[in-house]
N, C-alpha and C positions, 0 to 999 in steps of 0.2 A: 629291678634287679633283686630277685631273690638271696638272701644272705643266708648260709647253712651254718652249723657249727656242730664239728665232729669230736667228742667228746673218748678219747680213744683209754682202756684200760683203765678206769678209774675205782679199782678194785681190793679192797682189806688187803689182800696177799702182795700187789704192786704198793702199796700205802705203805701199812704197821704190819704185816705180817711176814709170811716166810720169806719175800724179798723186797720189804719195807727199806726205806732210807729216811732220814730226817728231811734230806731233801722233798722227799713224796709227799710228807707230811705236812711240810710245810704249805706248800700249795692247792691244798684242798682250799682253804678261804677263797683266793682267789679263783680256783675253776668255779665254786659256789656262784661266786659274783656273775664271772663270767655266762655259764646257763641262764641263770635269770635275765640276764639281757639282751637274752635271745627269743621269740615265739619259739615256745614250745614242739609244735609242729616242725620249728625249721630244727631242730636239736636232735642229730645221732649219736648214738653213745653203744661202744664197742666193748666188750667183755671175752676176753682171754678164757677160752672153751678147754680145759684138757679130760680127760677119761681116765680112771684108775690104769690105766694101764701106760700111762703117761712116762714112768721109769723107763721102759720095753720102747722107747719112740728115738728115733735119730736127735729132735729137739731135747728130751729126757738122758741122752748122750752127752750132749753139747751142755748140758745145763742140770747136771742131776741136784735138782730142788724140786721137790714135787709141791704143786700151787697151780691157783684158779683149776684145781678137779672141780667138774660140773658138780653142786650140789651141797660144795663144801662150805663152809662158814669163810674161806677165803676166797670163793670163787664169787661173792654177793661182791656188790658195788659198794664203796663207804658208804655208811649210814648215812653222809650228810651231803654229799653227791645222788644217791636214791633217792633221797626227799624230794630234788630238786628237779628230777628226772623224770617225775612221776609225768604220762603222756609221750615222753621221747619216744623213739624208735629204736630200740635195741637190737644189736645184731654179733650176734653170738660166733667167736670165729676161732679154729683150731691150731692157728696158728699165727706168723707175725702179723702176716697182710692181711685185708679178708678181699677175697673176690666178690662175696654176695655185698659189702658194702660201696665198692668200686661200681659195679653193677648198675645198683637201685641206684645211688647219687647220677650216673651216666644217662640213664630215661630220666630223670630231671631235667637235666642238662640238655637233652634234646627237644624240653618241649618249653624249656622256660632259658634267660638267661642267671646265672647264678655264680654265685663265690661262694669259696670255702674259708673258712678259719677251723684249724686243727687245735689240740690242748691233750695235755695228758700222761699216761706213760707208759712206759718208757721213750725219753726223745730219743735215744742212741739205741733201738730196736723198733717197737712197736706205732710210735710216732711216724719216724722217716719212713721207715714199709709203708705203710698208709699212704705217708704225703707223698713219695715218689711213684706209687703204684697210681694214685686220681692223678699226679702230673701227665704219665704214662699215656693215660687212657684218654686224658682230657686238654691238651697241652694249652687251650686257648682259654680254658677257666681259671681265672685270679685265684691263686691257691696261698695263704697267708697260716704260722703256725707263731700262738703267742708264745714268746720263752717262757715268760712269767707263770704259765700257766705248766708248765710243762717239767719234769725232772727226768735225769736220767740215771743210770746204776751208779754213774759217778759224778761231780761237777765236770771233770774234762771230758768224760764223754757226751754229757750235754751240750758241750758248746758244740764238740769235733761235731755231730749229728748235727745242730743248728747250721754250722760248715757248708755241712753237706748239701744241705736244704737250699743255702744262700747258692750256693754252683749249682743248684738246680732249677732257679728262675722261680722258686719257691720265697716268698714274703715272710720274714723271721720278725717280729714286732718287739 
């Protein structure tokens, strides 16, 4: 059984920056840990894509903070997440979900059998889109997401998201 671990947003702008929380901060340590006791190879890690143009977006509507613009000092991964990351597989997405990493994990999953462990953030947006989108596509792969690892914009929306995951046959650790 191949064991994955998808590393979702772990990005300056989601950490300490434009929509940093003490909570984000605080769990960089342990997503550190968590990476390293993973191969390498099995580690995807997901990075929140937007374009200058990002104010002008229905998301840029919903949310006007402009962060993770491709290229910006807040769209890099924390320093000490990147360290840790160096070899993963990165995959770059414009929005909550991503399709292309739904995708690539699913040809996995067809020729190996495999588990997911999710970490990251946001739990109460960008976490749960992920883990309900590989539930979606994959219902019969062990999909598991550590809290410990994970914050959200606020403590109760982290749990409500945890919630969520837990009614969705989704493993909350």
């Amino acid at each position: 059984m191949r064991k994955i671990l998808i590393v979702i947003d772990m990005q300056k702008d989601f950490v300490d920056g434009a929509l940093g929380t003490k909570e984000a901060v605080a769990i960089v340590p342990a997503v550190v840990d968590k990476i390293k006791s993973y191969d390498i190879a099995d580690v995807f890690a997901t990075r929140d894509t937007h374009q200058p143009d990002y104010m002008t977006t229905q998301e840029g509507a919903f949310l006007p903070v402009e962060h993770c613009v491709e290229g910006t000092p807040g769209w890099e991964l924390d320093s000490r997440v990147a360290e840790v990351l160096k070899g993963a597989t990165l995959v770059d997405k414009p929005t909550f979900g991503s399709t292309a990493l739904v995708d690539t994990i699913k040809k996995i999953s067809e020729k190996e059998e495999i588990e997911l462990e999710l970490n990251g953030l946001c739990t109460d947006i960008c976490v749960v889109s992920n883990a309900l989108m590989l539930k979606a596509f994959m219902p019969e792969v062990k999909i598991s997401v550590d809290s410990s690892c994970c914050a959200g914009v606020t403590p109760e929306k982290h749990e409500a998201a945890l919630e969520t995951m837990r009614s969705c046959q989704i493993i909350v650790k």
